[in-house]
TIRO-917262 format. One record per residue (C-alpha): residue in one letter; x, y, z. Coordinates in steps of 0.02 Angstrom, whole numbers, padded with zeros to 5 digits, always signed. Example, Ala and Ser with C-alpha at 12.3 -4.5 7.8 and 13.67 -1.06 7.14 Angstrom:
! residues 2
A+00615-00225+00390
S+00684-00053+00357
! end
This chain:
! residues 80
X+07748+02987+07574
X+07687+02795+07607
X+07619+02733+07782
X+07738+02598+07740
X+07917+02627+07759
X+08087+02546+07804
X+08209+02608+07916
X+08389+02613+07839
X+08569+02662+07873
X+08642+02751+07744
X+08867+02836+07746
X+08901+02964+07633
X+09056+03086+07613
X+09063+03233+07749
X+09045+03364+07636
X+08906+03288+07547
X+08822+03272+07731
X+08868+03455+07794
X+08773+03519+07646
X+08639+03409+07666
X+08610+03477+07859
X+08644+03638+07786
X+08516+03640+07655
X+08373+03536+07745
X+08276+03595+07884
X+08289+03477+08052
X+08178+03329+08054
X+08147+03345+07847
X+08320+03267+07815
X+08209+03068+07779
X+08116+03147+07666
X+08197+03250+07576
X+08304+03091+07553
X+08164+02997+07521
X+08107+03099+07368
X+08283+03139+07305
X+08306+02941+07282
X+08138+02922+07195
X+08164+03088+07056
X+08327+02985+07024
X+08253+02809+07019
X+08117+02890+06893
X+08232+02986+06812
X+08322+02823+06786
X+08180+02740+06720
X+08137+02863+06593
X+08312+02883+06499
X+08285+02675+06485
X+08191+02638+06306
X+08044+02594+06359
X+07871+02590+06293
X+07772+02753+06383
X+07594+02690+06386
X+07692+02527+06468
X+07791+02663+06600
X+07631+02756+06622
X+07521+02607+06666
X+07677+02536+06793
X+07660+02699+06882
X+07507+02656+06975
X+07593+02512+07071
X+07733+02626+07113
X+07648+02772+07180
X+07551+02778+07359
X+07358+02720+07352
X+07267+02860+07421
X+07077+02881+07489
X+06958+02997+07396
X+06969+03108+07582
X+07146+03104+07554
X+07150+03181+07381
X+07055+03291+07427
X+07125+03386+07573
X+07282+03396+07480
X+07200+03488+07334
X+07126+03586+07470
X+07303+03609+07540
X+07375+03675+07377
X+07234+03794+07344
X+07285+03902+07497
! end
């Protein structure tokens, strides 16, 4: 997830909220939010009739800038 984030109220039904609580383990429950709203807002974006190479190319201002050190402990992350 970004460095940079906003802080935001959000009211949803009760049930909707019980399962979330349920289903997300204490202290996850931003960002699993977080990454549910951007698969949708992707998922959005790709059902639109848009050109791919266009989509493709708009993803790099979309997605968190990352150091070389970064990348790499994550691959070294996933490997174990």
């Amino acid at each position: 997830m970004s460095t940079n984030t906003q802080r935001i109220t959000i009211s949803m039904p009760d049930y909707l909220y019980t399962q979330l609580v349920a289903a997300v383990p204490a202290g996850q429950i931003s960002k699993f939010v977080s990454t549910a709203t951007e698969d949708k807002i992707v998922s959005q974006k790709l059902t639109k009739k848009t050109d791919p190479i266009e989509y493709f190319l708009s993803l790099g201002n979309s997605i968190p800038h990352m150091t070389t050190k970064q990348i790499l402990a994550a691959i070294r992350k996933g490997r174990k």
